[in-house]
C-alpha positions as CSV (number, residue, x, y, z in Angstrom):
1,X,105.9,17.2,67.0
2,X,105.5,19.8,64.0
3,X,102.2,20.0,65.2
4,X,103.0,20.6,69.1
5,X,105.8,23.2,68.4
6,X,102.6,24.8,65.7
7,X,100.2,25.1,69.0
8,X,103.1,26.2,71.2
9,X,104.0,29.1,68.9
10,X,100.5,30.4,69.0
11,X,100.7,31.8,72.5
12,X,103.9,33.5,71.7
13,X,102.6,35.0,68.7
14,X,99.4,36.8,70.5
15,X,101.2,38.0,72.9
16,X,103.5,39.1,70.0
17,X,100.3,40.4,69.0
18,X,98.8,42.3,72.1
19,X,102.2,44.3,72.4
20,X,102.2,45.4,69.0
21,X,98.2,46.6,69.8
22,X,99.7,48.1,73.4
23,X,102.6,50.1,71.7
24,X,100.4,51.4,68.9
25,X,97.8,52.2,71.3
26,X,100.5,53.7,73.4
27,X,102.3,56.3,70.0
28,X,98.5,56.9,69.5
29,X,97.7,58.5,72.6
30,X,101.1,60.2,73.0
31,X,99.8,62.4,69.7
32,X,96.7,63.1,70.8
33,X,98.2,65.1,73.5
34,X,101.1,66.8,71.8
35,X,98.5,67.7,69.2
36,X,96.3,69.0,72.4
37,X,99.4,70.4,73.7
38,X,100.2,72.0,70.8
39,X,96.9,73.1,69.8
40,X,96.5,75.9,73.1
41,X,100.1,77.0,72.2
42,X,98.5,77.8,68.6
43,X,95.1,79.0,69.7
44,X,97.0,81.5,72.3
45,X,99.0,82.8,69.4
46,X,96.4,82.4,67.0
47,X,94.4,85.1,69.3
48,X,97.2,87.5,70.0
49,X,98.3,87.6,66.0
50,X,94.3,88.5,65.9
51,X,93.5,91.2,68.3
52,X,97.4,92.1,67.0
53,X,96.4,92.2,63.5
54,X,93.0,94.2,63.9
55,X,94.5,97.0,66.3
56,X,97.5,97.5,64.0
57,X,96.4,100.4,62.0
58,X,95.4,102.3,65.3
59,X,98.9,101.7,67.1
60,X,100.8,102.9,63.7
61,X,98.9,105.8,62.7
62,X,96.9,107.5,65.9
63,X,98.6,106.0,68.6
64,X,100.0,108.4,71.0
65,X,101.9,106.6,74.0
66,X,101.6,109.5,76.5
67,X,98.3,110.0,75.6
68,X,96.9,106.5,76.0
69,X,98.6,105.7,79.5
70,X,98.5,109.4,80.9
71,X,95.5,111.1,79.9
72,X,92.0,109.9,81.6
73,X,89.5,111.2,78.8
74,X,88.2,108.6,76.7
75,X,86.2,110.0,73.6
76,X,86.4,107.8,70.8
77,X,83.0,108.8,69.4
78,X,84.1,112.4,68.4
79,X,84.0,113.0,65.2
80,X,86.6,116.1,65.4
81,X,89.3,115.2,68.0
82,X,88.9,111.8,69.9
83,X,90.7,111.4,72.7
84,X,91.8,107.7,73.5
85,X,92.7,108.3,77.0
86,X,93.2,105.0,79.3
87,X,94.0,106.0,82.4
88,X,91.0,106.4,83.8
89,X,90.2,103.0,83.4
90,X,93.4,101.6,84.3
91,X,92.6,103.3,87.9
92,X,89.0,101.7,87.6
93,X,90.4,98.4,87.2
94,X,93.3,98.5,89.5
95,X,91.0,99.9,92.2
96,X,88.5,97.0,91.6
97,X,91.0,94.7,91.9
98,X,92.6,95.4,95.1
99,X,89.7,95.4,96.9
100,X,88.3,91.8,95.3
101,X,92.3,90.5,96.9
102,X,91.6,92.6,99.6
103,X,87.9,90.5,99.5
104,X,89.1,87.0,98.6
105,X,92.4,86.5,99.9
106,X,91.4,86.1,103.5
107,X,88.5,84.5,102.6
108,X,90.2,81.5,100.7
109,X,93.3,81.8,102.9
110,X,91.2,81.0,105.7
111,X,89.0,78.2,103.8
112,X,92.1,76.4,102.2
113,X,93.4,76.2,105.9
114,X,90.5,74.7,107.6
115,X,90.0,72.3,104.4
116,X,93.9,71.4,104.4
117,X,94.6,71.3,108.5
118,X,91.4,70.4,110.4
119,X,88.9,69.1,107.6
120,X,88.6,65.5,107.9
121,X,86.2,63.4,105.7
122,X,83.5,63.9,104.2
123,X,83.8,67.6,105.7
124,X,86.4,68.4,103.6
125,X,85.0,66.7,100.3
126,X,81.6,68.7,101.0
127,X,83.5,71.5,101.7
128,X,85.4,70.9,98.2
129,X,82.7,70.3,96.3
130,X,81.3,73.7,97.3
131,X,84.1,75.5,96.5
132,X,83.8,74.0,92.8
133,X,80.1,74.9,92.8
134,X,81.2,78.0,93.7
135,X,83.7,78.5,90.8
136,X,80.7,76.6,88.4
137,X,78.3,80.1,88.7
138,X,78.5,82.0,85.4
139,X,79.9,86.0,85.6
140,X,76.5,87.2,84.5
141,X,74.8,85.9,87.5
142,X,77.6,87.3,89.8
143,X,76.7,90.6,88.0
144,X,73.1,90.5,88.3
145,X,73.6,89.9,92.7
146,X,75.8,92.9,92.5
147,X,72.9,94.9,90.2
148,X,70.1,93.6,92.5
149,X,70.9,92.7,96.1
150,X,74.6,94.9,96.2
151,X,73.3,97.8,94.9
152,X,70.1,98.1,97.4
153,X,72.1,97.1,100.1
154,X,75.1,99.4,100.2
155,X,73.1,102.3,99.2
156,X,70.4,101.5,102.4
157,X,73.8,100.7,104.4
158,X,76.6,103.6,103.3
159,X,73.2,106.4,102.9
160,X,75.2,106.7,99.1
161,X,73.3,108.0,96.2
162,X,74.3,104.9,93.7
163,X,75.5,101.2,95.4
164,X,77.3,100.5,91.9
165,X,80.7,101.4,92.4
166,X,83.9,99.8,93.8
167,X,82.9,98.3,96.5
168,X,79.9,96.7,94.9
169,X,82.5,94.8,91.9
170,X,85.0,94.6,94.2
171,X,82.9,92.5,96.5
172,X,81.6,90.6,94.0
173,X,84.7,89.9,91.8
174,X,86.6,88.8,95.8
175,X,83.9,86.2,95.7
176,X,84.6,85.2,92.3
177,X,88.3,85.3,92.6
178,X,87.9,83.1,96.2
179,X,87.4,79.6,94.7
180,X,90.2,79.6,92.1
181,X,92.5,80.7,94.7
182,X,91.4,78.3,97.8
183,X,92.1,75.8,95.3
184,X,95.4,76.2,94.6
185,X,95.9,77.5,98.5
186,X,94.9,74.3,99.2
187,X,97.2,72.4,96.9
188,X,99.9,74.3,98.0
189,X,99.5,73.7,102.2
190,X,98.9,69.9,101.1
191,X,102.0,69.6,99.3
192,X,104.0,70.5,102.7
193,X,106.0,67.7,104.1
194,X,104.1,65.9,107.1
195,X,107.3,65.8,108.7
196,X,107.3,69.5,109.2
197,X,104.3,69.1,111.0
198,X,105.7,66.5,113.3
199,X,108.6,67.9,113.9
200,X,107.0,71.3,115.2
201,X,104.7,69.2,117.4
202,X,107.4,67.4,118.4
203,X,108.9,70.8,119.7
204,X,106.0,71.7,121.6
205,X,104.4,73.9,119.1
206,X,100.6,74.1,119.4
207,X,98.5,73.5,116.0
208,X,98.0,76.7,115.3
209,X,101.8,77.6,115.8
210,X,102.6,74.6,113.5
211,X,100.0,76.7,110.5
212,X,101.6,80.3,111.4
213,X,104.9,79.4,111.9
214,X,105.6,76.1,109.9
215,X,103.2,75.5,106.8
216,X,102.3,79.2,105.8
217,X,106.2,80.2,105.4
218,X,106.6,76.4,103.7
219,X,103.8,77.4,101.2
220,X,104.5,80.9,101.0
221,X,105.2,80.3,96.8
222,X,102.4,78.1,96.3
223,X,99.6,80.7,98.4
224,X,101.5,84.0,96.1
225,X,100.6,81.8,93.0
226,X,97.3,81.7,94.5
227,X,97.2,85.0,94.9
228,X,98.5,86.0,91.8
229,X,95.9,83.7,89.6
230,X,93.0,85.7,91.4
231,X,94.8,89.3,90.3
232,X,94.1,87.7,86.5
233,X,90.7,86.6,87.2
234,X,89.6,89.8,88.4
235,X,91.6,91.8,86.6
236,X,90.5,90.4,83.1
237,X,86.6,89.8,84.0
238,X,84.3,91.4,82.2
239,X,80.2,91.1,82.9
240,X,80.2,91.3,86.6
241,X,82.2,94.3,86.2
242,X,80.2,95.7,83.8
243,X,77.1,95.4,85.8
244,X,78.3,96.5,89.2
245,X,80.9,98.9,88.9
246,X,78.0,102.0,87.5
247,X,80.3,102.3,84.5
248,X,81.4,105.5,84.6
249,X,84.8,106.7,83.1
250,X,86.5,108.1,86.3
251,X,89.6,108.0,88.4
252,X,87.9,107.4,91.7
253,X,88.6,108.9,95.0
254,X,86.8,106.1,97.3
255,X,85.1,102.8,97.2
256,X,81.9,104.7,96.7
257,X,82.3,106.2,93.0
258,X,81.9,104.3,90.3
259,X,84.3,103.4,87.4
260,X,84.7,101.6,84.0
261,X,87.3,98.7,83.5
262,X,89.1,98.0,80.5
263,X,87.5,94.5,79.5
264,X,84.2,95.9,80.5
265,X,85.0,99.0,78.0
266,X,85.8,96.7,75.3
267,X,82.6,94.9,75.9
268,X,80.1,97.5,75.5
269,X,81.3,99.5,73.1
270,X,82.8,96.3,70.4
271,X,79.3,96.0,69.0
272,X,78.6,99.8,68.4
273,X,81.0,100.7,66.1
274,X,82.1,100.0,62.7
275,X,84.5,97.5,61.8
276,X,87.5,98.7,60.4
277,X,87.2,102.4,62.0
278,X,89.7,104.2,64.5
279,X,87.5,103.5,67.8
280,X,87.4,99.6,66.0
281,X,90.9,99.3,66.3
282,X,91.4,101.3,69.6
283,X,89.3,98.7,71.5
284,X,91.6,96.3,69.8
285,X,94.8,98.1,71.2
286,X,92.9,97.9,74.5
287,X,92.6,93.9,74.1
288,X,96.1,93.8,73.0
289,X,97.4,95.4,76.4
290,X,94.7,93.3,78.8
291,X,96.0,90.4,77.0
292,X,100.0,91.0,77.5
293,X,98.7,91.7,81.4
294,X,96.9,88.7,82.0
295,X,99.2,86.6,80.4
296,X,102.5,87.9,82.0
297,X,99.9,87.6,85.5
298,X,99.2,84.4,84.9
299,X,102.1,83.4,83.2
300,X,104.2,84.5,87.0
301,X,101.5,82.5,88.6
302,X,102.1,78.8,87.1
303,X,105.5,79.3,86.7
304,X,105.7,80.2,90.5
305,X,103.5,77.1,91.1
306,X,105.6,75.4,89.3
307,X,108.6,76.2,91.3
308,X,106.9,74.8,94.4
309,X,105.8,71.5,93.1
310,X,109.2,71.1,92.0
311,X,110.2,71.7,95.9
């Protein structure tokens, strides 16, 4: 009998067992992703108390606020009076980035509709993978189509001196900007309610009434997310930029003259000067603005996203 209740127990006992294994498993796993999740809140603020740190003597003994923002001369390299002038390149990048929306939001607009609404398939997970593929190509080679096949082309189309300019990197950073925002267009017209569908076909409504006048309004917060995650990509992008735009510190007057962007000003001129020294730390200051942009952009865009999920 002693021996019968002995086997009987065993069962119990691995079960026992395999729980104890599951729930340890289970706390295990839980730590590894608050230590992930907890990790990119420290390497985010790990990076800002960085570029903070290193552009600190800059903003507390040359740092002129009217100057920076207002003025549009940028000569860091002068030796009697350097002029750390921003504005210039805050029109450069602005300009740039309108016309990449101006670029990619129809564009990835239109492909997150036909993928959402009429895709059915394996047309639509072609049409995905694409998209990702599309995302996948590296900034430099994005630069070296706007240096090589841009250029040539707008100055044989426009009859314009140089094709590196706005409309070159704006081009260029539209197309770069599309995939990231089809993405989440797409998520966003997916995560509308079938029965609004049905219930404006049900009412007579054509299907492209039911997109205009029923899914678009529905998604509106989820395609301005969208929207708002491409303004951060193009705004903080660097290479492409720096290859296509002629890079040329100016306040341009059309889509024809070239510019220089902040990240792409950082980026050339990091490695040329001395570490430690005034035009060091003023490329710094330039990182620590660019940084409190594309994180309050970006920041507006998930939380936005957010919001619609929620809904």
């Amino acid at each position: 009998m002693a021996n019968g209740e002995q086997t009987n127990s065993l069962p119990a006992a691995n079960a026992f067992d395999r729980r104890n294994a599951a729930w340890y498993i289970d706390k295990l796993v839980q730590a590894l992703i608050f230590v992930g999740g907890i990790s990119a809140i420290i390497f985010v603020a790990g990076i800002f108390v960085f570029i903070t740190k290193e552009g600190l003597g800059f903003i507390l003994d040359r740092f002129d606020f009217v100057e920076f923002f207002t003025s549009e001369y940028w000569y860091p390299a002068e030796e009697e009076d350097p002029e750390y002038g921003i504005l210039a390149m805050i029109a450069g990048t602005a300009s740039v980035t309108v016309l990449a929306m101006l670029v990619a939001i129809p564009f990835s607009l239109g492909t997150a509709i036909y993928i959402a609404e009429f895709a059915t398939g394996k047309t639509r997970e072609t049409l995905k993978i694409l998209v990702e593929l599309l995302a996948a190509i590296p900034s430099v080679v994005w630069g070296f189509i706007g240096l090589s096949i841009m250029n040539p082309l707008i100055i044989a189309v426009f009859d314009v001196p140089v094709g590196l300019n706005v409309l070159n990197a704006g081009i260029i950073l539209g197309l770069m900007a599309a995939p990231i925002m089809t993405s989440i267009a797409e998520d966003a017209l997916k995560a509308v309610p079938d029965r609004y569908r049905e219930a404006a076909e049900a009412m007579g409504a054509t299907r492209w009434q039911v997109i205009q006048k029923t899914v678009l309004p529905a998604a509106r917060n989820g395609l301005l997310g969208a929207v708002l995650l491409g303004v951060g990509r193009a705004f903080g992008e660097t290479m492409a930029v720096l290859m296509a735009t002629g890079h040329s510190i100016n306040i341009p007057d059309s889509v024809f003259d070239s510019v220089r962007a902040l990240p792409a000003t950082i980026a050339a001129e990091l490695g040329e000067t001395a570490v430690g020294s005034e035009h060091y730390q003023a490329l710094f200051t330039l990182g620590i603005f660019l940084f409190m942009v594309t994180f309050v952009i970006n920041l507006s865009a998930d939380l936005i996203i957010r919001d619609t999920a929620k809904k």
